[in-house]
C-alpha positions in Angstrom: -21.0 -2.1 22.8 -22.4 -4.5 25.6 -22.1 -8.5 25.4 -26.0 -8.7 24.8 -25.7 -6.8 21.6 -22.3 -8.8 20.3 -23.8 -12.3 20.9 -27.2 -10.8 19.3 -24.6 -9.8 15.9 -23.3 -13.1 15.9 -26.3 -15.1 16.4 -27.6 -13.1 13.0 -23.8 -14.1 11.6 -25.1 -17.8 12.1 -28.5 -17.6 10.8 -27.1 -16.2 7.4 -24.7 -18.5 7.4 -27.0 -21.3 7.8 -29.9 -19.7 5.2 -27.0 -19.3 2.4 -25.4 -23.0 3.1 -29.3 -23.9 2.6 -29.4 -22.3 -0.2 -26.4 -24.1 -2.0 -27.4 -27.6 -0.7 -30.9 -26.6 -1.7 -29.6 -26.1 -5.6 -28.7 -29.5 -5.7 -32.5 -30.6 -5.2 -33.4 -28.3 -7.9 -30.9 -29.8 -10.1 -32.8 -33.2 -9.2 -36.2 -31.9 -10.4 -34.3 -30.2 -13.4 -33.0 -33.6 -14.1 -36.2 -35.2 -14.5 -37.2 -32.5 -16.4 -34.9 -32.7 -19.3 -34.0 -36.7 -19.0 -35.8 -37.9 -21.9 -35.2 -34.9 -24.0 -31.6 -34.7 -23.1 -30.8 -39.0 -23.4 -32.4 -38.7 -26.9 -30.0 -35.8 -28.1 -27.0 -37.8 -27.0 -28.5 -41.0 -28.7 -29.1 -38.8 -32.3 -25.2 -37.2 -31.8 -23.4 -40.6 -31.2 -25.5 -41.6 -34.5 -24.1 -39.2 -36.2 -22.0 -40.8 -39.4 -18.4 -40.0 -39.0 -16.4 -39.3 -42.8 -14.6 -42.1 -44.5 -11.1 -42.6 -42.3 -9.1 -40.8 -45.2 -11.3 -37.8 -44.4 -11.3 -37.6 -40.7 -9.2 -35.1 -38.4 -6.0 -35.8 -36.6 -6.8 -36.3 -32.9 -3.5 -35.5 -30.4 -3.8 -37.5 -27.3 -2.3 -35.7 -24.6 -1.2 -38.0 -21.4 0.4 -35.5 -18.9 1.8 -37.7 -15.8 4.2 -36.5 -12.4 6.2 -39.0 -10.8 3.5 -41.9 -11.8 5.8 -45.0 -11.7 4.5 -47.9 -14.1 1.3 -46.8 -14.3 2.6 -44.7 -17.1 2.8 -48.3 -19.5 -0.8 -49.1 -19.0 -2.2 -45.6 -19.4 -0.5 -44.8 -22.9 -0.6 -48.4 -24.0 -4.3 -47.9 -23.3 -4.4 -45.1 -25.5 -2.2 -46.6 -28.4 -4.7 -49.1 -29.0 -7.3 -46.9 -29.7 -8.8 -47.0 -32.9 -8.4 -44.2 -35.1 -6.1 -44.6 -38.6 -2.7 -44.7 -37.7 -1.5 -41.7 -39.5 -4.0 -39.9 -37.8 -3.8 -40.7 -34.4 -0.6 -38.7 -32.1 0.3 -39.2 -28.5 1.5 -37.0 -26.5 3.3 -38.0 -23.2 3.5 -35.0 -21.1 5.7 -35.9 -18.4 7.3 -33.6 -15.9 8.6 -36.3 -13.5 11.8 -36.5 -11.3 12.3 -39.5 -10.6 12.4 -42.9 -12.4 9.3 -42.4 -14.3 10.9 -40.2 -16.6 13.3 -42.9 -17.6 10.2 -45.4 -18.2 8.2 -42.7 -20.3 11.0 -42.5 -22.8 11.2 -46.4 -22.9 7.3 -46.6 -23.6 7.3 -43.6 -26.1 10.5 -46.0 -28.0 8.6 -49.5 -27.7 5.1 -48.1 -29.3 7.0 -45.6 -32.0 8.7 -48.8 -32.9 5.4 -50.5 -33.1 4.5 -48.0 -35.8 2.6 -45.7 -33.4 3.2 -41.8 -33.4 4.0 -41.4 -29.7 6.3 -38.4 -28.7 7.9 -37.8 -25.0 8.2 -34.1 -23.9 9.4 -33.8 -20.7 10.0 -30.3 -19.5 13.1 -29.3 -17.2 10.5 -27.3 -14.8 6.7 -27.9 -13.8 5.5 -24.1 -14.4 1.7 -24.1 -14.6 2.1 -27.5 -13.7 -0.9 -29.5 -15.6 -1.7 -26.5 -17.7 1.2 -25.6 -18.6 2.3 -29.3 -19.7 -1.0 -29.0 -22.2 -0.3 -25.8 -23.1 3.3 -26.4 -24.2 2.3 -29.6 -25.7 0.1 -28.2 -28.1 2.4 -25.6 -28.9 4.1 -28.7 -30.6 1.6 -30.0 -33.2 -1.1 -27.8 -35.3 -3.7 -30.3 -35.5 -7.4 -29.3 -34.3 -8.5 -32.0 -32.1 -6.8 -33.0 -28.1 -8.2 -35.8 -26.3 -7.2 -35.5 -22.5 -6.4 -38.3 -20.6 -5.2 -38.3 -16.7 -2.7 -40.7 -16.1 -4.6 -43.7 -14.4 -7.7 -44.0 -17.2 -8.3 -46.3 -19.9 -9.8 -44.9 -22.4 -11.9 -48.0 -24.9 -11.0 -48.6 -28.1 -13.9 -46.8 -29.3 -13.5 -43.9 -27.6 -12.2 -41.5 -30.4 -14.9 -43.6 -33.1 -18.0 -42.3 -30.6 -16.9 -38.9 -29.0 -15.8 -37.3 -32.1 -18.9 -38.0 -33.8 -20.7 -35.0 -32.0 -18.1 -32.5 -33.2 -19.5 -33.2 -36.9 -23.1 -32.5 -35.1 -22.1 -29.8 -34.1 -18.7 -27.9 -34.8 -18.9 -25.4 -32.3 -19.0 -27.7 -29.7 -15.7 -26.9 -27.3 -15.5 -30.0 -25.8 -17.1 -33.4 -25.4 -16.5 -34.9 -21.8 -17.0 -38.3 -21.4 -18.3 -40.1 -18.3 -15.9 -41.6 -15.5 -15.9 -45.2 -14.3 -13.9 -46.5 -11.7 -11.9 -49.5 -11.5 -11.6 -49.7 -7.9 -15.2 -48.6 -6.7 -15.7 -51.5 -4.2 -12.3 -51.5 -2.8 -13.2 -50.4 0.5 -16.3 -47.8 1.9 -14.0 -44.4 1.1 -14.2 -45.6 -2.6 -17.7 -47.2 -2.8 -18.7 -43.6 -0.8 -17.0 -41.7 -3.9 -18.4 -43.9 -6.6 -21.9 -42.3 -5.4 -20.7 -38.9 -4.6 -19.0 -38.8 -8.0 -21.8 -40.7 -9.8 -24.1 -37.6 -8.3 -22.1 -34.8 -9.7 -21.3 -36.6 -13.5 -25.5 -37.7 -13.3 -27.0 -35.2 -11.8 -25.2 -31.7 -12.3 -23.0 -32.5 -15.5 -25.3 -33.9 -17.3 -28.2 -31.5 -16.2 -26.1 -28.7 -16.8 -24.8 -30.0 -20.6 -29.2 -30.4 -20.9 -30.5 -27.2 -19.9 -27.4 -25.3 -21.6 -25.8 -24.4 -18.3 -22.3 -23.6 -17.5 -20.7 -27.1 -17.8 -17.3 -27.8 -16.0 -14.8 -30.1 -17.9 -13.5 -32.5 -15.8 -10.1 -32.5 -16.6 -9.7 -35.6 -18.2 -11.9 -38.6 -20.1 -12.6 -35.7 -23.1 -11.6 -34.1 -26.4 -11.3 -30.5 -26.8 -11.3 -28.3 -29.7 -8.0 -25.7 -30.5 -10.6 -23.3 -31.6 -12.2 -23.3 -28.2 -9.0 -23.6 -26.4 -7.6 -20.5 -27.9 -11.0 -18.7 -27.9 -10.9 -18.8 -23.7 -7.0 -17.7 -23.7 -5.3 -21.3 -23.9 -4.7 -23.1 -20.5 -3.1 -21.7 -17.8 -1.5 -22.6 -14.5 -2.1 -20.1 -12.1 -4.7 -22.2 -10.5 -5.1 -25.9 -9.9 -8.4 -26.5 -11.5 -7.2 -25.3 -15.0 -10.4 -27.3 -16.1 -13.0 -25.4 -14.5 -10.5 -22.5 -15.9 -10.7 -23.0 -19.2 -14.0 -23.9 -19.5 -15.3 -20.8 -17.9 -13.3 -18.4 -20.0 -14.4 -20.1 -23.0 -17.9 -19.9 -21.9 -17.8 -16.5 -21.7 -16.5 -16.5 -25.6 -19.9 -18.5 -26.4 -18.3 -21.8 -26.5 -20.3 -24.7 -25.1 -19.4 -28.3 -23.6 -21.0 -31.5 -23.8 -21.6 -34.1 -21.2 -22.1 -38.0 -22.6 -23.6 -40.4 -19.8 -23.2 -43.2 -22.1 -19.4 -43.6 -22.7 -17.9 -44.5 -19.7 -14.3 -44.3 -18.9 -12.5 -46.6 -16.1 -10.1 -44.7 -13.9 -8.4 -44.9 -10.4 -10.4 -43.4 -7.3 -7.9 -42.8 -4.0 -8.1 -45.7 -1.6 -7.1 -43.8 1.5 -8.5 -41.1 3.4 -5.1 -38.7 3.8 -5.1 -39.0 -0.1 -8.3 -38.5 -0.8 -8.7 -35.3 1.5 -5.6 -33.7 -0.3 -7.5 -34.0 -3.8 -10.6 -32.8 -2.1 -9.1 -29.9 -0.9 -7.4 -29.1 -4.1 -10.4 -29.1 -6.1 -12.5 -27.1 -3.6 -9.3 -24.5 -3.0 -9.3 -24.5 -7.0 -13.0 -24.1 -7.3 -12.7 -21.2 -5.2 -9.9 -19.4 -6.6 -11.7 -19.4 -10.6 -15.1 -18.2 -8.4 -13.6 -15.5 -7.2 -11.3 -14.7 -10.6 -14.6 -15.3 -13.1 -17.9 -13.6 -10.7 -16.6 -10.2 -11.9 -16.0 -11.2 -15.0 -19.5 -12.6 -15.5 -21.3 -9.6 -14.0 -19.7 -7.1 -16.4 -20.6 -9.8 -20.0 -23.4 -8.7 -22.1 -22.6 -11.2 -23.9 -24.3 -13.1 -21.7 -28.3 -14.3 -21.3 -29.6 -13.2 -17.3 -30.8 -17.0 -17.0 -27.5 -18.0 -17.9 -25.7 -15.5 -16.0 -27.5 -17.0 -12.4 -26.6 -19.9 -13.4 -22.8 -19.7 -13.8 -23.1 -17.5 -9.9 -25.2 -20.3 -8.6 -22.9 -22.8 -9.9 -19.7 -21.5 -8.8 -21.5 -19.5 -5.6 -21.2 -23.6 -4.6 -17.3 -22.7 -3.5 -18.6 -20.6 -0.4 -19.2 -23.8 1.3 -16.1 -24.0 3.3 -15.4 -20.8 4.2 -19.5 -20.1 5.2 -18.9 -22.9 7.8 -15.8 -21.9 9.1 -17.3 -18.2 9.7 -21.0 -19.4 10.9 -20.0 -22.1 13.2 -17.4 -19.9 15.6 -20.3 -17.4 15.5 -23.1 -19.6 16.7 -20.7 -20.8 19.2 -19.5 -17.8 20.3 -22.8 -16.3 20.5 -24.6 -19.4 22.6 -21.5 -18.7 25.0 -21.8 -15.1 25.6 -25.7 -15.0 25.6 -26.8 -18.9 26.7 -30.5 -17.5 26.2 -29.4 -17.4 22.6 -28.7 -20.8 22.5 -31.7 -22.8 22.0 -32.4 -20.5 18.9 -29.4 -21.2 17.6 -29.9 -24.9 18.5 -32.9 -25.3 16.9 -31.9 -23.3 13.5 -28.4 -25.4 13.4 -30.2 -28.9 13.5 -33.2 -27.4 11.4 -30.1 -26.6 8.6 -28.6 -30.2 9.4 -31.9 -31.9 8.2 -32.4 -30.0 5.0 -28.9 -30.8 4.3 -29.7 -34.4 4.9 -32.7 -34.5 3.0 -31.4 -32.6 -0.1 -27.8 -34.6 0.1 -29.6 -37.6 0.4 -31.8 -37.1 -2.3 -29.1 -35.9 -4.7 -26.5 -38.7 -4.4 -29.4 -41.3 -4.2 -30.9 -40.1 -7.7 -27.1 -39.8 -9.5 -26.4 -43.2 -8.2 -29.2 -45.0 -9.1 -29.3 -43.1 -12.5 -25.7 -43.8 -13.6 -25.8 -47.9 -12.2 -29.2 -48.5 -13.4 -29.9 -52.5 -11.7 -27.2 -51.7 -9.5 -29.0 -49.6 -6.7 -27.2 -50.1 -3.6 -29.5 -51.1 -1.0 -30.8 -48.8 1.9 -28.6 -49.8 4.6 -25.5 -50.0 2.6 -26.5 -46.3 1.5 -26.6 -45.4 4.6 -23.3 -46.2 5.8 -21.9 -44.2 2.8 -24.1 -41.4 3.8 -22.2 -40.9 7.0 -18.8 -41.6 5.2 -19.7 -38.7 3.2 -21.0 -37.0 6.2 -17.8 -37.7 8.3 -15.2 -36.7 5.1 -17.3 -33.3 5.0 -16.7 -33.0 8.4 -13.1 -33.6 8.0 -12.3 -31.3 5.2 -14.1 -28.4 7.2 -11.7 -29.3 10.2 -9.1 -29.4 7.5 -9.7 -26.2 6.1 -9.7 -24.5 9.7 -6.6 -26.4 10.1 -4.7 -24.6 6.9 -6.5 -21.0 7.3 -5.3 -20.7 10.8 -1.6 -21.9 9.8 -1.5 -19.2 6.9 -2.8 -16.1 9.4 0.2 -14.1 9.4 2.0 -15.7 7.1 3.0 -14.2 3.0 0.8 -15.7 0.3 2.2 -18.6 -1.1 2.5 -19.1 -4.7 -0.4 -21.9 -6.3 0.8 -25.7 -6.1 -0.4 -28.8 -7.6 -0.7 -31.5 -5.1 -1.0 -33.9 -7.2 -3.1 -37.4 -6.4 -1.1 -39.9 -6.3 -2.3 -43.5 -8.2 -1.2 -47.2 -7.3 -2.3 -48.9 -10.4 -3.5 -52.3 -9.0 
């Protein structure tokens, strides 16, 4: 095979790379216009379901709020106190810390569960002697402990309002085959510096824009791990959680899918959590979630090809959705293959030129447009002006960049190497 005709394979290599990396930034503009679409329609179902009357207290369910924490510190007192002072009747309201730690925290969970039990407040420690399945397996073996119906989820570093439990269970009596209602995040820290003002748009994108979209037009809608309540029914229905991956959310939520059970998405109860404050430990989440995303893609596409249970419309978009994982490893295959190709055939190289920064505008253009129409929707009054938006669209630009490098990084350390078994890396939280 000559050199003309290698370079020629590659250069195609690149071009599909590039038309398929279009493609997935390209969904995002479509779920702009979708957006739009289904604003009105979808504000004023969530208006008529927080209006729905909840019972008298003597008739309303037992919720169990489960708190699981790792080597936390005193972060663990304000997140459970937080959650202690929720209001719900007393006898009805259960905490559950879920801490794995192994190091002083355990001794300070044990001290908070005694103070609020003595306080009248049902709290219960269960600390585990190992971390198997890690997050998912501290929920699932926490609600192996209790038979009540309802589990409110709360990471670690959230504060959940008092009214929390009052307004998000309210849908449930809507609607009882809801699975799970996921509230929205805040963030407590969002103008600490530009890596957390850069992920209070990113993040106010993805919870405007796609989650609420999705939980609109009846799409596949990802729980978020934490700020919601799920149902046991729906729990058990997708095979209880797991931790053979480390996004047990996106997990869970596609297997119960599959089973016909359906989240919800509230833009109007906000949540206040902790966003990481420096890059190293902000790069580590990110490449968690995507590693996790990635994983469940590949676990659930053959599983939602072979449903009939399942509508075509909704079937493309579940692929669509979780197609959005091919990111990474579509770079790291089309960008050695434009190179190599430019290098062994320069001729080649202004076409690939050309098609490389004709892909870097519409990614632009379509990024640009999707985090600008989350932000402004979720901080209505708050629009951050142009220049400021700017800066946070090359932060964005530049931590892209840098989990890319960081994924070449970790693929060429494991070539040759046994497959490791999954671990949590968890993020770790200051508290301030």
């Amino acid at each position: 095979m000559s050199v003309d005709t290698i370079a020629l394979g590659l250069a195609v290599v690149f071009g599909i790379c590039c038309l398929l990396i279009a493609c997935f930034i390209g969904s995002l503009l479509y779920m702009v216009v979708l957006h739009h679409r289904l604003k009105k329609a979808g504000l004023a179902r969530e208006a008529a379901l927080l209006a729905t009357p909840l019972p008298p207290d003597s008739d309303l369910p037992h919720v169990v709020v489960q708190i699981p924490s790792f080597n936390e510190g005193a972060i663990v007192r304000r997140g459970v106190e937080a959650a202690a002072r929720i209001d719900w009747p007393r006898d009805k309201l259960h905490i559950q810390m879920l801490d794995d730690s192994t190091d002083e925290t355990a001794e300070l969970a044990r001290t908070v569960a005694a103070e609020l039990r003595a306080q009248g407040i049902d709290v219960v420690c269960l600390q585990r002697t190992d971390r198997s399945g890690y997050k998912g397996g501290a929920l699932h073996e926490g609600m192996q402990q209790t038979p009540h119906k309802y589990f409110a989820i709360f990471d670690v570093d959230y504060i959940p309002p008092t009214d929390f439990l009052r307004r998000c269970m309210r849908p449930f009596f809507a609607e009882p085959n809801t699975a799970f209602v996921q509230a929205r995040f805040d963030f407590l820290n969002a103008h600490e510096n530009a890596l957390t003002e850069m992920q209070m748009v990113t993040l106010d994108a993805h919870l405007g824009i796609e989650q609420a979209t999705r939980s609109w037009a009846g799409h596949p809608l990802p729980f978020n791990g934490t700020c919601g309540i799920w149902q046991r029914a729906a729990i058990e229905a997708g095979g209880g959680w797991k931790g053979d991956t480390v996004t047990e959310d996106l997990d869970l939520t596609y297997r119960g899918w599959i089973k016909g059970w359906r989240g919800l998405f509230l833009t109007s109860v906000p949540v206040p959590g902790e966003l990481p404050a420096d890059t190293k430990t902000w790069l580590r989440q990110q490449q968690r979630w995507v590693e996790g995303f990635r994983h469940v893609s590949l676990r659930m596409f053959p599983v939602i090809l072979r449903s009939r249970e399942i509508t075509p419309a909704s079937r493309l978009a579940a692929l669509l959705h979780l197609c959005m994982s091919l990111n990474q490893p579509v770079l790291l295959v089309g960008i050695p293959a434009g190179l190599l190709a430019s290098i062994l055939a320069p001729r080649l190289a202004p076409c690939v030129l050309t098609l490389f920064l004709a892909t870097i505008v519409w990614v632009l253009i379509s990024a640009t447009t999707f985090l600008r129409a989350g932000h402004n929707f979720i901080r209505k009054g708050e629009e951050m002006p142009p220049l400021d938006f700017a800066v946070v669209l090359l932060r964005f630009a530049g931590g892209q960049i840098a989990m890319v490098g960081r994924a070449f990084v970790v693929f060429l350390k494991k070539l040759g190497t046994p497959a490791k078994p999954v671990v949590f890396d968890r993020t770790p939280k200051k508290g301030d």
